[in-house]
N, C-alpha and C positions, 0 to 999 in steps of 0.2 A: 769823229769815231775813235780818235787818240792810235795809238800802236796797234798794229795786225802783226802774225805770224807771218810771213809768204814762203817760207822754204822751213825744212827741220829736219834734222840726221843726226844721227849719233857719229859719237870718237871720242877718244880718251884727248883729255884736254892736259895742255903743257905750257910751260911759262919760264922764261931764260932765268938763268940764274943772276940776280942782279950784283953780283959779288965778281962772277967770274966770268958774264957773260959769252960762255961758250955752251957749259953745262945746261939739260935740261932740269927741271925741277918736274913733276905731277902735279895737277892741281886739283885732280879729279879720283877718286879712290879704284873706278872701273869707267864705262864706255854710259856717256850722259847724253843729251838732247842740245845739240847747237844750232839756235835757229836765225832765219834775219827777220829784223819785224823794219815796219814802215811805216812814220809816224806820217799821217795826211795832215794834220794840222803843221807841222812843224816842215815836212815835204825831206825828211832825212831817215836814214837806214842806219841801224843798227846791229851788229851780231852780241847774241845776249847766249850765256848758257848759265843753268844752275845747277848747283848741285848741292841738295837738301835744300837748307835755308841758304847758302852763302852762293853769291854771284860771282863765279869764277873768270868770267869772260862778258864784259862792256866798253864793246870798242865802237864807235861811230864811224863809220867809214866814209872817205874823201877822195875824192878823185885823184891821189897822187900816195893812193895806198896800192902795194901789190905783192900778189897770193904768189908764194913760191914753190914748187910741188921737187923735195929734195927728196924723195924715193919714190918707190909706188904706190907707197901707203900712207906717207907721210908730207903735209905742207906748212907753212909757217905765212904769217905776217907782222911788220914791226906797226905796233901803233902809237907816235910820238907824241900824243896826249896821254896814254896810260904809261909813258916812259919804260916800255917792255916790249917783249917779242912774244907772241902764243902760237902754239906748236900744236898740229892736229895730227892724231892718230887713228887712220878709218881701219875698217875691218876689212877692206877688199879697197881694189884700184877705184872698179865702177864710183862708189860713194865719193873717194877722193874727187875725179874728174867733175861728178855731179856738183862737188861743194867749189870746184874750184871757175865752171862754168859759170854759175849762181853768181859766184864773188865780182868778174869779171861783168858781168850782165847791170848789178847793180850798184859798181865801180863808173858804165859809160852812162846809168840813168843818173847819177850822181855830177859828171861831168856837164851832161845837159839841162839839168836842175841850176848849175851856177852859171851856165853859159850868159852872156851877158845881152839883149835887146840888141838889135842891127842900129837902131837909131839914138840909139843913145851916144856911141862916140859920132855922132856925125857932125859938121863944122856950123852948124846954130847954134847949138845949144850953149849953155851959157856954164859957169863955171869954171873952175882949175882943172889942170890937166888930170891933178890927184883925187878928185873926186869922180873923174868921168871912169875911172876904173875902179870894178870890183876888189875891195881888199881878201885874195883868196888866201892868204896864213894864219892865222890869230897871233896876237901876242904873248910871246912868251912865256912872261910873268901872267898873262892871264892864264893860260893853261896850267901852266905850274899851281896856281893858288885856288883852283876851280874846282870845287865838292863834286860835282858833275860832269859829265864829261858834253860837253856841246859840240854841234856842226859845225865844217868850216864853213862857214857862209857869209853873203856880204851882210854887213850890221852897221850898214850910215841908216842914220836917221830917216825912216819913211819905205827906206828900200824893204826888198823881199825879203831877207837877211833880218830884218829886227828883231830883237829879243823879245819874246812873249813875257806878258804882264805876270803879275804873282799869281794872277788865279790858273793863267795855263801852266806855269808851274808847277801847280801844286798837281795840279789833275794830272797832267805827266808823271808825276812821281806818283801820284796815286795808281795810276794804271800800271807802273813799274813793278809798284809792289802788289799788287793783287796779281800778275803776274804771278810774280815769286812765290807769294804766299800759296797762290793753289798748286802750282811745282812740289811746296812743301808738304803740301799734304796732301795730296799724291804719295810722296815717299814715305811720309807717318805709314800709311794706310798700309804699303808696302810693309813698311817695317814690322809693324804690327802682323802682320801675315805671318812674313817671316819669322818673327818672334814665337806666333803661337805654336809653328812649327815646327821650330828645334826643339820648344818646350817638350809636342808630343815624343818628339824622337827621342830625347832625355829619357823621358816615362819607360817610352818602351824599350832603352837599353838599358835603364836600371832594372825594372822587371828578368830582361834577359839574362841580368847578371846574376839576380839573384837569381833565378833557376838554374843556373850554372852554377853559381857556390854550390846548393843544395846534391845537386848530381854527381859534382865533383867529393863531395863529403858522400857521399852514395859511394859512389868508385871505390873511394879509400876503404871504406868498410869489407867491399868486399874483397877487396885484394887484401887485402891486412887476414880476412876468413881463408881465403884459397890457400893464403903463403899456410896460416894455419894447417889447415886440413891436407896438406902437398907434405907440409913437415911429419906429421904424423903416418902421412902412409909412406912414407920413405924409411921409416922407423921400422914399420907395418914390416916393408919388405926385407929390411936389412938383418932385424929378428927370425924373420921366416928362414933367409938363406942361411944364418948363421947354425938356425937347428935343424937343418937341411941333412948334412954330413952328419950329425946324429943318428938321426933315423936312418937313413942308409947304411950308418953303421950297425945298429941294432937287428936291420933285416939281414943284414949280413949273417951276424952271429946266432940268428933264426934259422936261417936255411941251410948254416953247417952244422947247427945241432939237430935239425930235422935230418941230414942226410947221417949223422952220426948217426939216429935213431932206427931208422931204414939199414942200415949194416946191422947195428943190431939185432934188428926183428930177421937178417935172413941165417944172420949165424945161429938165433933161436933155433928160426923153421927147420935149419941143418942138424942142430941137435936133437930134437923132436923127432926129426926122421931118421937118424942115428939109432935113440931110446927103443922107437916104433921095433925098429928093425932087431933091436938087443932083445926087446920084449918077444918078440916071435920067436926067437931062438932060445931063450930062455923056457917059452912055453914049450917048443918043442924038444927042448930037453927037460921039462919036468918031468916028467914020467919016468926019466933016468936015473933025475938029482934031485932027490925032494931037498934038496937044501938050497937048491935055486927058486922056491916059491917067497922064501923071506927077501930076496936078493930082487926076484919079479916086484913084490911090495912094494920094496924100495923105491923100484926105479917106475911104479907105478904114482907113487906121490914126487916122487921127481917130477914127473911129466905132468903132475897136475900141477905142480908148483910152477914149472914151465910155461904151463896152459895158462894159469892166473898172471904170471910175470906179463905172457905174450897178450893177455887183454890187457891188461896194467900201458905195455907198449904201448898199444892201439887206441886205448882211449888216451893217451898223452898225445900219440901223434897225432890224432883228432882233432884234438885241442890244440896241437902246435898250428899242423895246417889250418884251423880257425883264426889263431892267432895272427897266421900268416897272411892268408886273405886279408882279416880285419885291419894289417900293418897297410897292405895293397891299396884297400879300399883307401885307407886314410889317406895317405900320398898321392892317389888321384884325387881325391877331395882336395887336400892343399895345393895340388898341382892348380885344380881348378879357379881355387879361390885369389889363386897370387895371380892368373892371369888375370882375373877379374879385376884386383887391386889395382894389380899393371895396366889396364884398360883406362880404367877411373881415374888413374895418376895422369895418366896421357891427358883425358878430358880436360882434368882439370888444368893442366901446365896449357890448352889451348884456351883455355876461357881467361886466366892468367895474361894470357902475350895477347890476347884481343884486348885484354881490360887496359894491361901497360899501351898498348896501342892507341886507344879511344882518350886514353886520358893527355898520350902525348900531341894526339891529335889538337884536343880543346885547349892544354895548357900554350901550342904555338899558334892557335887564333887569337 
């Protein structure tokens, strides 16, 4: 049946620094799949992890290998065929203890796999002392020069230990890599996901942006209008107040010649009733003094001259008081209108501070 999974967890996978052996090194870009598989043909365990295509972690495990758990998160083991140390990082305690239970479980079924038959050292059997015992180390030079990494196990000739022929070779490393290979594509498949992903997210943050240039050019427009139209009623009102004191001066010089006009018209009415009264006495003395009827004449075209002057008065004052209103009237008009401008200015100076707002808003997202 060649290699099985029998356990699998994740952790972020690490590897000594072979320089300074203290430092750790990552071998893993995030948190990947570390499993033990169990070769029945071959009757040995292995911890294998991938990540994408490259096999970061093939270590054969031997009975005289052991899991160190140096935080709560974190354990290591040294494997002297891969000439390194691998450093596991779980995401919680549970996972650790899980990976380090596993390690230990199929460390004593490893132990019991090489244990050696009861009857074999027993005092029959025939042979050297050095053959009735299992060779448990490999040799050195063989490990060192070995593409592969092997079990320790016994390899005399005939024993359990024997090296499988080139065709289970191959079928091992066959199964190795189909392994691998569907790991990898798994992560293709993945990646491809992810891929299409960020693409859409691109799309739709360039879209966003360009409607944000658009709005933003929007904005300026019409802030660059409001400053416009803010300038011009500021003009509006500064022209208004300057001919302000004008006009008020003019009503001034209105209402003192209308009151001049009014003294006038009563020193008239004074003389008029003067004349009135000259003429009565004059009448009543004609009859005395015919030479007071030329002198009556007189002061009869006086009095009409009078009487014309005092319409003359009346219809100016007329006119003045029209004028006068009409100054009134206007000044409440402009009164009106400036408060209106002054309203609109307001408007505008808050459509203004909303606009500089919105904009400062979007320019610090």
């Amino acid at each position: 049946m060649g290699e099985q999974p029998i356990f699998t967890t994740k952790a972020h996978v690490f590897h000594i620094d072979p320089a300074t052996k203290k430092n750790w090194l990552p071998s893993s870009q995030g948190s990947v799949n570390v499993s033990f598989y169990y070769d029945s043909n071959r009757s040995t365990y292995r911890i294998i992890s991938v990540d994408g295509s490259k096999a970061i972690i093939n270590s054969t495990l031997v009975q005289n290998m052991t899991f160190t758990k140096t935080s709560q998160k974190f354990g290591q083991w040294s494997d002297a065929r891969a000439n390194t140390v691998y450093g596991l990082g779980f995401a919680t305690e549970m996972d650790l203890n899980k990976f380090y239970d596993k390690f230990n479980e199929v460390r004593e079924l490893t132990k019991q796999q090489l244990a050696p038959p009861s009857h074999i050292n027993g005092s029959g059997g025939g042979g050297d002392a050095t053959d009735s015992k299992p060779s448990m180390q490999p040799n050195a030079a063989a490990v060192q020069n070995s593409e592969y990494m092997t079990p320790m196990i016994d390899r005399r000739p005939g024993g359990p230990g024997a090296l499988p022929d080139s065709t289970e070779q191959l079928k091992y490393e066959n199964n190795r890599l189909k392994v691998a290979l569907a790991q990898s594509s798994q992560n293709a498949k993945k990646w491809e996901v992810e891929l299409q992903t960020l693409k859409n997210n691109n799309a739709r943050l360039t879209t966003a942006l360009q409607e944000s240039n658009v709005n933003v050019d929007e904005w300026k427009r019409q802030l660059a209008s409001y400053k416009e139209e803010n300038a011009t009623l500021k003009k509006m009102v500064i022209e208004h107040e300057q001919s302000q004191p004008n006009q008020q001066q003019q009503l001034k010089s209105v209402e003192a010649e209308l009151a001049g006009m009014v003294d006038k018209l009563s020193v008239s009415e004074t003389e008029k009733r003067n004349l009135k009264s000259e003429l009565e006495s004059s009448r009543s003395r004609a009859s005395q003094v015919p030479r007071l009827e030329e002198t009556v004449q007189k002061q009869e075209l006086q009095i009409k001259s009078l009487q014309r002057d005092q319409a003359e008065m009346e219809s100016k004052m007329a006119a003045m008081a029209g004028e006068l209103e009409q100054l009134r009237n206007s000044q409440t008009a402009e009164k009106s209108e400036l408060i209106g401008l002054h309203d609109r200015l307001s408007r505008n100076v808050s459509e203004l501070v909303s606009a500089q707002n919105q904009l400062a808003k979007f320019l610090n997202s």
